[in-house]
N, C-alpha and C positions, 0 to 999 in steps of 0.2 A: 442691206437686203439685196439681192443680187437680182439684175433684171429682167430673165426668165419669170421669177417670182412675182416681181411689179404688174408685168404685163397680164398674168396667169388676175391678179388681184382685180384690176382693170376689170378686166373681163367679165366677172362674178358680179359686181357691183353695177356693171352700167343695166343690168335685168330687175335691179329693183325698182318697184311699183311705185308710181308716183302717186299720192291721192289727193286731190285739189283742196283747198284752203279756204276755211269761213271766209264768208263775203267782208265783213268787217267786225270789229270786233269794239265793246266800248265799257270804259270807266261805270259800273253798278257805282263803286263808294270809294268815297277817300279816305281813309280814317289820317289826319292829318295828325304827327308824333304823338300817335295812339303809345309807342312807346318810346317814347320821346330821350334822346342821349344813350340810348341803349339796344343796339343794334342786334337786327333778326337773325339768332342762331341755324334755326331749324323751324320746320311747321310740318304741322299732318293735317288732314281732313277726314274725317270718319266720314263711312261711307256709308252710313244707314241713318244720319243728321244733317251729314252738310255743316255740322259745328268743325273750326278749325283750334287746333291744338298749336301755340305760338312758345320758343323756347329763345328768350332773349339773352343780352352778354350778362346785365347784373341788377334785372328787375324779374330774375326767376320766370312763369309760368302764365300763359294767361290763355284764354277760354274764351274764341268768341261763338255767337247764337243770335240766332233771327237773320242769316245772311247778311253775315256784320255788324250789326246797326249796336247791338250790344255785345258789351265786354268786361270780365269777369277776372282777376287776378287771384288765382291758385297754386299758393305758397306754404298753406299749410302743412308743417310738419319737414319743410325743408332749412336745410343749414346753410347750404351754398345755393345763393342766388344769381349765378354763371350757370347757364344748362349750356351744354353743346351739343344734344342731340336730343331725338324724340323716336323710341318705337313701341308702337301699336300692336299687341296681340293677334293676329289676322283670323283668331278665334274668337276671342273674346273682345269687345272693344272696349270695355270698361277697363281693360288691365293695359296699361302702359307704364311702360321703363323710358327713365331717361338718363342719360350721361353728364355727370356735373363736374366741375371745375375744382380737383383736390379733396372730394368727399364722392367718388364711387358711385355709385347706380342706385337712384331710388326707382319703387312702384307704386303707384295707383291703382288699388281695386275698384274705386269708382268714380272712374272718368275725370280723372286732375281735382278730385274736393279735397280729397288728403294725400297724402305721401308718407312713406315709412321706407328705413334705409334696407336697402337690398344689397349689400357690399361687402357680407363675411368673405373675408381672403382679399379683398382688391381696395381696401378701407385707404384714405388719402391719396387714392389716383388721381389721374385728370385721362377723365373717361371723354375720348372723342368720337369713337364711333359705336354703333350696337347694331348686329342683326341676330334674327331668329331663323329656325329651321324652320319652311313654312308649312310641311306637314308635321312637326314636331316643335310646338312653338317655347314648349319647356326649354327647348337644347337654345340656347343664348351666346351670343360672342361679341364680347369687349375690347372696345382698339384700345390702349393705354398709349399719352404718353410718356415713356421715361420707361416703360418697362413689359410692351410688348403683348399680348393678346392675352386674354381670360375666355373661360369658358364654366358656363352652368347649367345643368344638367337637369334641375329642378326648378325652373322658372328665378332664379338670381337667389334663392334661398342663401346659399351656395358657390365659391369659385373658385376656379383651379387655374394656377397657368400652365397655359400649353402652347409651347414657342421653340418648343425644339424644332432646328431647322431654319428657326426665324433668323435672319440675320439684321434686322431694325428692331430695336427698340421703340419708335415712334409711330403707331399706327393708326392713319388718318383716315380710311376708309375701309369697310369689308363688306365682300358681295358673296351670299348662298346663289349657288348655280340655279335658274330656276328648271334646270333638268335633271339637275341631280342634286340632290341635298347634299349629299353626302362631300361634295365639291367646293371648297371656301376660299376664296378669292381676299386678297389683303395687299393692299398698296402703304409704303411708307413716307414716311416724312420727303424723303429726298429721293422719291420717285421709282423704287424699289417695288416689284410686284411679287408676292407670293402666291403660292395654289396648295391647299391641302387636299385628299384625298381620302382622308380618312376622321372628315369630321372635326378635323385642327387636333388631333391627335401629334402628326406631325407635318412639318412644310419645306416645301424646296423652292428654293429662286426659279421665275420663269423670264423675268426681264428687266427694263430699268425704261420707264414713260418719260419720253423729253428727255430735258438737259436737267443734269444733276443740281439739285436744289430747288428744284418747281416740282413744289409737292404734286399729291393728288389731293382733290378734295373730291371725288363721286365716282364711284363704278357702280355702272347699271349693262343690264344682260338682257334679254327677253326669251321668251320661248319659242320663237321663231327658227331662232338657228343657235345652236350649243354651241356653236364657234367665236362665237360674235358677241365682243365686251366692247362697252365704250368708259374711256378714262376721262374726267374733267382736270385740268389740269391748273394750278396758278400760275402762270408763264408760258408754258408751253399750246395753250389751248385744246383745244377738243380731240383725242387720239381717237382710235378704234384699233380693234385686233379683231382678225378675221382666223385664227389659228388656237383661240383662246388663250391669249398672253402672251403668244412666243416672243411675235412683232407686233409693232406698232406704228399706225400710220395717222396722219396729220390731217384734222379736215380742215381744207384753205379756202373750199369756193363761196366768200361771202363773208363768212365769221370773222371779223375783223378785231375782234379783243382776245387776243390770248389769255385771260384773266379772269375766268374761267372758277367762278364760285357754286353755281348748283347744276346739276342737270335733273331733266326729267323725260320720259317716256310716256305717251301717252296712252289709256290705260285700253283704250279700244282699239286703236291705230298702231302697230306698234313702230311704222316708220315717220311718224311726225313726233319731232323731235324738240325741246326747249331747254334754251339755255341760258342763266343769268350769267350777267357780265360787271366788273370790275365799274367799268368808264363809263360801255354803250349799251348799256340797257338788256333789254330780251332779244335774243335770234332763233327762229322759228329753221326747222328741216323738214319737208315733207317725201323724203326719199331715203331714209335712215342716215342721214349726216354728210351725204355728199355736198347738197348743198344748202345756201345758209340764207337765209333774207331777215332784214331787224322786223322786229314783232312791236304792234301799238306803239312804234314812236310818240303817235302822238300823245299819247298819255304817260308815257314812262321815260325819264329824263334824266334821273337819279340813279346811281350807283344800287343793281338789281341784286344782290346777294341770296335770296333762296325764292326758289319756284314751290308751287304745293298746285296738284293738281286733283280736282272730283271723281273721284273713279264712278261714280253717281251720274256724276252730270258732267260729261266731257267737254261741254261749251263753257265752262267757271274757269277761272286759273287764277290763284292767286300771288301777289307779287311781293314781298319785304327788303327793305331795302335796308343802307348804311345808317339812315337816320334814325330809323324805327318807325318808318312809314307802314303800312298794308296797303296794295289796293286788292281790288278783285272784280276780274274784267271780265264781262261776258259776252259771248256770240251774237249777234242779232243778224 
């Protein structure tokens, strides 16, 4: 990046708003190897329950309710018991799609009790990522590994591939612009960024995040500024693009693990920033990623692998780890 550009970047960034930080924050529950040998893929939180949606590596689905205390294992009707992913209808909450391990995309019409296979045309993938169009939640997109993006046009009825342009086959992450739908954002196994334009019809290379082999594992965007993507990285740590993909730049002030398994956005705020880490737990930004401080040390010690936050109750955050821990820490 040339250093006219640097400085210009500088510049832009030292104007973002700081917003101060819960006074303290504490362990509600521990569910101690709630899912024990079988580590936290993915999680959601509906936002009209507060029940969270848990997608483990090979003990399939589970359901918790009453703000944790109870939990509920929703396997019905599934084949593969590896979920890699979880999305939520942001119409409907009872209809959730998930991405599984060699057997394609099932759905839920009501809320994780049953499952039925949603995978004509993508039948034996190994589905890692899924997003929706969010004002068109029918239009559906599938990272594959081994063969590249799917696309369904009728709620997963249905799929086509559409990867013309794509040059990875392995797609570990995809982000709908939340300015424009029509805009689809796709990172590869080995750190390759794509951009469609036309609804993943077709895709052109924008860049390549980190050093070659440290995948992506999370691109998140907000509606604040259309230019501005943040990449989670395994290796390389926490990137941003202020150009929407072109470049990509390194958050160092604090983050101290490159290693870099979930990120999340907080749903009110949208510069307070969280991030599970590999080694060191949660790092908390309250300035959209400039800078970085560890989050509840004192409660979280364990290897942090996905964040899930309340868009409900923005003082809740829940935390899953390597072992198949949950907590879920609230504001006080």
């Amino acid at each position: 990046m040339a250093r006219t550009t640097y400085f210009i970047i500088v510049i832009i960034v030292a104007f973002i708003p700081v917003t101060a930080c819960p006074v303290s924050w504490a362990a509600n529950y521990f569910l101690e190897r709630q899912f024990s040998s079988s580590y936290i893929q993915d999680m959601e939180v509906f936002p009209d329950s507060g029940d969270i949606l848990v997608a483990t590596y090979c003990k399939g689905i589970f359901l918790g309710t009453d703000n944790g205390n109870t939990w509920v294992q929703c396997n019905k009707g599934l084949v593969s018991l590896c979920i890699n992913c979880i999305l939520v209808n942001p119409e409907n909450y009872d209809q959730i799609y998930i991405g599984t391990c060699m057997d394609g995309v099932y759905v839920s019409k009501n809320r994780a009790r049953t499952w039925e296979p949603a995978h004509f045309g993508l039948e034996y993938l190994d589905v890692i990522a899924l997003a929706c169009d969010p004002d068109k939640p029918s239009l559906i997109y599938a990272g594959t590994l081994g063969d590249g993006i799917y696309r369904s046009t009728d709620g997963g009825e249905s799929w086509s591939h559409c990867s013309v342009g794509l040059g990875e086959k392995d797609i570990v992450a995809i982000l709908v612009s939340p300015w424009q739908s029509s805009i689809i954002y796709a990172a590869g196994f080995r750190g390759d960024v794509y951009c469609s334009k036309n609804n993943g019809q077709s895709w052109q290379f924008l860049s390549r995040i980190g050093e070659t082999g440290h995948f992506v594992t999370a691109l998140k965007a907000t509606k604040q500024d259309p230019y501005c993507i943040y990449a989670a990285t395994f290796g390389s740590g926490l990137m941003y693009s202020l150009d929407a993909g072109g470049h990509w730049i390194k958050c160092v002030h604090g983050l101290t693990d490159d290693f870099i398994w979930s990120l999340e956005i907080h749903h009110s705020d949208p510069y307070t920033l969280y991030v599970g880490t590999l080694m060191e737990g949660i790092f908390i930004s309250h300035d959209g990623g400039i800078h970085w401080q560890p989050f509840a040390r004192e409660y979280i010690q364990s290897p942090s692998l996905e964040i899930a936050l309340d868009s409900e109750r923005p003082d809740r955050l829940y935390v899953g780890d390597y072992f198949g821990d949950i907590q879920i820490l609230n504001a006080r």
